[in-house]
C-alpha positions as CSV (number, residue, x, y, z in Angstrom):
1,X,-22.6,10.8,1.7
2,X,-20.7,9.5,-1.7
3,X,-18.1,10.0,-3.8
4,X,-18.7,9.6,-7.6
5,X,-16.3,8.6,-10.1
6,X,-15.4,10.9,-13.1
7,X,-12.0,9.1,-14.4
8,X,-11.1,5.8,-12.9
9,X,-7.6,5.5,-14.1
10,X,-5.7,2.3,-13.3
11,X,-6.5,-0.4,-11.1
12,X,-8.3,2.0,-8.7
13,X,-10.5,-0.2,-6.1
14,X,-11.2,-0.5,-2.7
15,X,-8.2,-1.9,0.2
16,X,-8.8,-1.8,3.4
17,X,-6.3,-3.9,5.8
18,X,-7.2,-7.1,4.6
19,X,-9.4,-10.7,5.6
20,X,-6.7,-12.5,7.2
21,X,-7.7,-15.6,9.1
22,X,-8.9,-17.3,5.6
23,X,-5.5,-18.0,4.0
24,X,-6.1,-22.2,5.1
25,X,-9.4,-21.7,2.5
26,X,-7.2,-20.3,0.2
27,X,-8.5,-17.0,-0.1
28,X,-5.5,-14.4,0.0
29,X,-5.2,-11.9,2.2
30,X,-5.2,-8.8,0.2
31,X,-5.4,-5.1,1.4
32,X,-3.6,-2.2,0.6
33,X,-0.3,-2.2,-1.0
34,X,1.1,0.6,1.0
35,X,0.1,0.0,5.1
36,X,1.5,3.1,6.3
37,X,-0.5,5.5,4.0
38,X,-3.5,3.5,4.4
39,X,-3.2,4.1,7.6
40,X,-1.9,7.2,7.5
41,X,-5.1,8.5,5.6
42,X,-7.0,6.9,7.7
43,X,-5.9,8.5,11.0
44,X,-6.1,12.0,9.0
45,X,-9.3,11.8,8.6
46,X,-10.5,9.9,11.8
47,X,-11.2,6.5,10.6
48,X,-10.3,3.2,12.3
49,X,-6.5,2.2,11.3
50,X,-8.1,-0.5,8.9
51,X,-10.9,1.5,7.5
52,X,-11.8,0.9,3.4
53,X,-10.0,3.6,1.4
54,X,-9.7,4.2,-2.3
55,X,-6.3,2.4,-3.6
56,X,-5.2,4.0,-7.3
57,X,-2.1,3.6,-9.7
58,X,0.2,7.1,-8.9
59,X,0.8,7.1,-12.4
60,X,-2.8,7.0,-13.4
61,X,-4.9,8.2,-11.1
62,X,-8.3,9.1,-10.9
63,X,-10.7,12.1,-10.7
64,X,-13.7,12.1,-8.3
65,X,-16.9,14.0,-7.4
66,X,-18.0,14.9,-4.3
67,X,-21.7,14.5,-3.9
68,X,-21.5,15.5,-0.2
69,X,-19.3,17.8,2.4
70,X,-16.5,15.5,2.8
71,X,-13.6,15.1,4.9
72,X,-10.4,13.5,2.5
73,X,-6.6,12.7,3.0
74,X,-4.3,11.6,-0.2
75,X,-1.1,9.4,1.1
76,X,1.4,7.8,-0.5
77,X,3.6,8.8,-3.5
78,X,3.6,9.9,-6.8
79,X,0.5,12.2,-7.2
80,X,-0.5,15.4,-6.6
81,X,-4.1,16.6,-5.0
82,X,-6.3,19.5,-6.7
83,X,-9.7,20.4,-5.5
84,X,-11.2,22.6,-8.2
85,X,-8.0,23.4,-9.5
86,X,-6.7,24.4,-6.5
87,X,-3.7,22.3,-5.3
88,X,-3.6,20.3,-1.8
89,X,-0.6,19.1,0.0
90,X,-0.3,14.8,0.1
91,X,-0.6,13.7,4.1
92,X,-3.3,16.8,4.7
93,X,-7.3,16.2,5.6
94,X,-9.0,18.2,3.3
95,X,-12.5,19.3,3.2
96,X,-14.0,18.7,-0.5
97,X,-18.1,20.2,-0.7
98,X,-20.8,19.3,-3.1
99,X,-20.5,19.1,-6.8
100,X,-16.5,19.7,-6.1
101,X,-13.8,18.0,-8.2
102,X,-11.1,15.8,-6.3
103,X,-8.6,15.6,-8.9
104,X,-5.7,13.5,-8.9
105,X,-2.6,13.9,-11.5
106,X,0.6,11.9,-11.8
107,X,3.8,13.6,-10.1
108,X,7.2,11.9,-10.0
109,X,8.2,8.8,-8.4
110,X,6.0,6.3,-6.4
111,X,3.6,3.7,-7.3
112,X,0.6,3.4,-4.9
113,X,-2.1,5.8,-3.7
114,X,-4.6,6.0,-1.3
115,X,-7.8,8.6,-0.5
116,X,-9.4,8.0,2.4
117,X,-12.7,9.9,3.8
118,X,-13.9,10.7,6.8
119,X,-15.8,7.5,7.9
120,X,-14.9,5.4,5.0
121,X,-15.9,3.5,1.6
122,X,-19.1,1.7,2.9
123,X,-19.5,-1.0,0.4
124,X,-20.6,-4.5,1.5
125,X,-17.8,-6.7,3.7
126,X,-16.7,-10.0,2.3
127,X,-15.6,-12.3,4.8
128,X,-14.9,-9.3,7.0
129,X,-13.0,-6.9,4.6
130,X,-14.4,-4.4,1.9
131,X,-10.9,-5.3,0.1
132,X,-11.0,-6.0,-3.6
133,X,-9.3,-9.4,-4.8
134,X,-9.7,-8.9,-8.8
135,X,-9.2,-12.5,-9.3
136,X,-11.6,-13.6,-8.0
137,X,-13.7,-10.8,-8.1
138,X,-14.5,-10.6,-4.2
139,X,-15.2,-7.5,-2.0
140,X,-14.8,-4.0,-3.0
141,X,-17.1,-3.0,-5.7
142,X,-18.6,-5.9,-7.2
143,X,-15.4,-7.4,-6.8
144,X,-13.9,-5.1,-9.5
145,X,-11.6,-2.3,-10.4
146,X,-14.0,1.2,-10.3
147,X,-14.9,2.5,-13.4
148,X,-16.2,5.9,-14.8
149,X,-19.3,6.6,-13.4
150,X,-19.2,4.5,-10.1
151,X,-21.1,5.7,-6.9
152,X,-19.0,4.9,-3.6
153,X,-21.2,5.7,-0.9
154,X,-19.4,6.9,3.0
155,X,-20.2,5.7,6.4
156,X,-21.7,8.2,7.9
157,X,-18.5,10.3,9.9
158,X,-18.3,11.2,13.2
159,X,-19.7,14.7,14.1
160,X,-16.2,16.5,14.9
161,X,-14.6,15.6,11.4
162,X,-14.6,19.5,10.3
163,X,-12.6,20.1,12.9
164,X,-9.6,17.6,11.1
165,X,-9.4,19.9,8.2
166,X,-6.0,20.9,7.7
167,X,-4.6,18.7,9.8
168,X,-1.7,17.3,8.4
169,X,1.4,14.9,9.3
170,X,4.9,16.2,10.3
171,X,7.5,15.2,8.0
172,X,9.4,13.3,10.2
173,X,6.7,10.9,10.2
174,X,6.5,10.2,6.2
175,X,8.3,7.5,5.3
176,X,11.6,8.3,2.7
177,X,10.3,6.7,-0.3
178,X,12.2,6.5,-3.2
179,X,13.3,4.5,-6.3
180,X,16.5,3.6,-4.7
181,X,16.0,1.8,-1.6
182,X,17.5,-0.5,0.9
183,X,15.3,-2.9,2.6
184,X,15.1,-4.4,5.8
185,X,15.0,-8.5,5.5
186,X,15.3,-11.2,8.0
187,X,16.9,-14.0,6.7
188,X,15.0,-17.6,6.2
189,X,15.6,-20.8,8.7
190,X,16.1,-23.0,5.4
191,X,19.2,-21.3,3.8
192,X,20.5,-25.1,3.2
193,X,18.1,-24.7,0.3
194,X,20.3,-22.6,-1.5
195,X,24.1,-22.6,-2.6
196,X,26.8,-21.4,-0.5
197,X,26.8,-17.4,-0.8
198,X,23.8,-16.8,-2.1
199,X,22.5,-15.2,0.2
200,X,25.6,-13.0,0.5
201,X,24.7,-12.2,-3.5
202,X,21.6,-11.1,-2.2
203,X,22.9,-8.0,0.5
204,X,25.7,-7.1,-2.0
205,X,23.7,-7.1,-5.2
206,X,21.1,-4.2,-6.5
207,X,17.7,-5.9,-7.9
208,X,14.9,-3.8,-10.0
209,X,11.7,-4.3,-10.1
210,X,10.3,-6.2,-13.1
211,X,7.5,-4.9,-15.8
212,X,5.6,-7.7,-15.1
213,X,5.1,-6.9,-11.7
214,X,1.7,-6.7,-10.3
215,X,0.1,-6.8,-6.5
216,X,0.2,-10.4,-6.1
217,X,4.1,-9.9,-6.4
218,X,7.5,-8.0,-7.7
219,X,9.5,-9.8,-10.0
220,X,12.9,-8.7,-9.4
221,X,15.9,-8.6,-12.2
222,X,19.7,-9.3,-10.8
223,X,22.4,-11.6,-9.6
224,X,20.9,-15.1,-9.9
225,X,20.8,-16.9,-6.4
226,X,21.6,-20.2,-6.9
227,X,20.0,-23.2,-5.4
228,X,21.9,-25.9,-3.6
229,X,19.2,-29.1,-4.5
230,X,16.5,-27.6,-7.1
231,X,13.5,-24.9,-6.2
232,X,10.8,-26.5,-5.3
233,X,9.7,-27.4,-2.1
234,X,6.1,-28.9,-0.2
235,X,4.2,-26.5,-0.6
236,X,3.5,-24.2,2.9
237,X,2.7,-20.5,4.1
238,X,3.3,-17.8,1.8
239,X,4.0,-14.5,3.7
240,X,3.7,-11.1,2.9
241,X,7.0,-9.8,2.0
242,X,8.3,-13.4,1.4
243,X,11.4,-13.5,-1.0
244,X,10.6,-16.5,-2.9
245,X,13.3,-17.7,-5.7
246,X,11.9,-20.3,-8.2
247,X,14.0,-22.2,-10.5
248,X,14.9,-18.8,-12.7
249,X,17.3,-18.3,-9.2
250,X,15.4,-14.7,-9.6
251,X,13.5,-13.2,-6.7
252,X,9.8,-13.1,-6.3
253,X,8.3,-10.5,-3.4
254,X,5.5,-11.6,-2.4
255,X,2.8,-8.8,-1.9
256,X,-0.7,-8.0,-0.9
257,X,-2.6,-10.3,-3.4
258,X,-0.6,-13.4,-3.1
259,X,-1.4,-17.0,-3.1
260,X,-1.7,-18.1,0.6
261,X,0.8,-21.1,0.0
262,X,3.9,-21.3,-2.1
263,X,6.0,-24.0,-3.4
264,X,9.6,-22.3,-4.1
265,X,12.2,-21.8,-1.9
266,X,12.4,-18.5,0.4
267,X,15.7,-16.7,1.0
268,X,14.5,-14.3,3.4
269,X,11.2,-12.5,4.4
270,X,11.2,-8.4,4.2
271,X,10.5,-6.8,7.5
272,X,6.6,-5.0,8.1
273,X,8.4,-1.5,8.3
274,X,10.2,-1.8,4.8
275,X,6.8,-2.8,3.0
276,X,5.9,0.6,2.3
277,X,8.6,1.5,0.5
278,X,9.2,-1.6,-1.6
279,X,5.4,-0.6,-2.3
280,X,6.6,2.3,-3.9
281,X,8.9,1.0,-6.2
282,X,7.6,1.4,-9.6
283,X,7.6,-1.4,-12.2
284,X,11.0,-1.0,-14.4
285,X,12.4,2.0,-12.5
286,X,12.7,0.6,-9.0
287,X,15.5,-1.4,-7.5
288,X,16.1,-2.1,-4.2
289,X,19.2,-3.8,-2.0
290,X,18.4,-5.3,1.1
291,X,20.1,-5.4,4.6
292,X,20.0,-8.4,7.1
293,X,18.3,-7.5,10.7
294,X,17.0,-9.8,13.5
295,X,13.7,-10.9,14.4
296,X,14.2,-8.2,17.6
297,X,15.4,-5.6,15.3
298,X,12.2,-5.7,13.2
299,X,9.8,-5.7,15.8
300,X,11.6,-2.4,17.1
301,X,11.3,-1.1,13.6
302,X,7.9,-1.3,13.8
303,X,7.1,-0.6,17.4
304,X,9.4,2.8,16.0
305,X,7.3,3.1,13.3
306,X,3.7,2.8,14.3
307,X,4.5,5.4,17.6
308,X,6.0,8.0,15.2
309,X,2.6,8.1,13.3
310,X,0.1,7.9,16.2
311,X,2.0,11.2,17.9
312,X,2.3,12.8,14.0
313,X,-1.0,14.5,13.7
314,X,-0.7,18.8,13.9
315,X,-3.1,20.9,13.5
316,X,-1.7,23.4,10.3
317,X,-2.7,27.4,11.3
318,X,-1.5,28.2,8.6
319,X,-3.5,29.1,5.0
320,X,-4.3,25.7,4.4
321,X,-5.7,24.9,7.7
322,X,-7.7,27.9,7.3
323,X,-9.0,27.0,3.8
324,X,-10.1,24.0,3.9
325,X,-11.8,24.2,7.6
């Protein structure tokens, strides 16, 4: 079971949920930009919540082959789904057969993709994850982005996958992405780093995303947050979703690729459930304003969060279910 590569498009590899537990070797984290439609994907197509998917650029994605009956599910935002022309909903398994076409096209807003299949992308684990880290060229695919002509073969799938064709998840359950969005953030212990107000300047203030963002971080462009004794700090644990502000007094968010330590001041750290969505905020269009919340409040976000999606799965009756069984 495989899936071949016709048009790679834009930094289109292999995430899964990442190799934590080797940050203190230095060796980032990594994983999926977007958690929820990686996971998402995954539990369409009956996968483990972790399982090695195929993470694309919305804006340039890419165009597969299938060289087996295969079970897939496209989450995330900004792209559209056509199997031999024929157009499939986003947050749908779909069944794609030999010699078939999966072809994905740009559509609107969003960033980040992901196509699972039924079993998942079995290339070899590094250090326990099939992520790719480009830097360093580790996991994935040789450690690189794929590229025309690639061959990604599938662990073999369990023997009821058919029966996940068309089954797709309920609205409610898929998360409000947008290019406008407000954030959850809890602030940081060491606010005495910074100038009085500046973290007020922070929840009033709108910030875009820069360019010159990438997956190791988002540079945001706003209100300068001022420091109250310089940026730079020791250097200690860099967290995913960390808001770090070096001596420009602009943001840094901190994102699937980044270093495991960090030397600049932190204002505040994003909460897991409002990930997604800064996710999807695409380079120079995005902006985002954020929203203080507790430690308590977060967890519940994402107690909220991860229950919604587990009870989300329905089994469609209608023509797509029927199509594509």
């Amino acid at each position: 079971m495989a899936l071949r590569v016709l048009e790679a498009g834009l930094l289109c590899s292999v995430q899964d949920a990442g190799r934590p537990g080797y940050e203190r070797f230095g060796v980032p984290v990594s994983g999926a930009m977007d958690w929820y439609a990686l996971r998402a994907a995954n539990l369409l197509t009956g996968n483990l919540p972790g399982a090695a998917a195929i993470e694309f650029l919305a804006f340039a994605p890419p165009v597969f082959e299938a060289e087996s009956d295969v079970l897939l599910a496209g989450c995330g935002a900004g792209f559209t789904i056509e199997v031999d022309g024929v157009p499939i909903p986003r947050w749908m398994a779909f069944r794609a057969r030999p010699g078939q076409n999966v072809r994905l096209s740009p559509d609107g807003a969003g960033c980040w993709g992901v196509l699972a299949a039924a079993g998942g992308i079995n290339t070899p684990p590094v250090l326990g994850s099939r992520s790719t880290y480009l830097r360093a060229r580790l996991g994935g695919l040789e450690g690189r982005a794929l590229i025309a002509g690639d061959r990604l073969p599938l662990v073999q799938a369990g023997r009821d996958w058919q029966r996940r064709a068309g089954s797709r998840l309920r609205p409610d359950a898929i998360p409000a992405y947008a290019q406008e969005v407000t954030l959850e953030i809890i602030p940081s212990a060491r606010l005495d780093a910074f100038a009085p107000g500046a973290l007020e300047t922070l929840l009033s203030e709108a910030y875009t995303v820069s360019p010159t963002s990438d997956r190791m971080g988002y540079r945001l462009e706003g209100a300068r947050l001022a420091h109250a004794r310089g940026a730079d700090i020791l250097s200690e644990g860099a967290p995913l979703g960390a808001l770090q502000v070096p001596g420009s007094g602009q943001p840094l968010l901190l994102m699937s690729d980044r270093q495991p330590t960090g030397g600049y001041t932190k204002i505040a750290t994003l909460t897991s459930a409002s990930l997604p969505l800064a996710a999807q905020c695409r380079p120079g269009e995005g902006r985002m304003r954020f929203r203080a919340v507790t430690v308590n409040q977060a967890q519940a976000s994402l107690r909220g969060m991860a229950a919604r999606l587990e009870r989300a799965i329905e089994t469609d009756e209608d023509e797509w279910g029927l199509r594509w069984i």
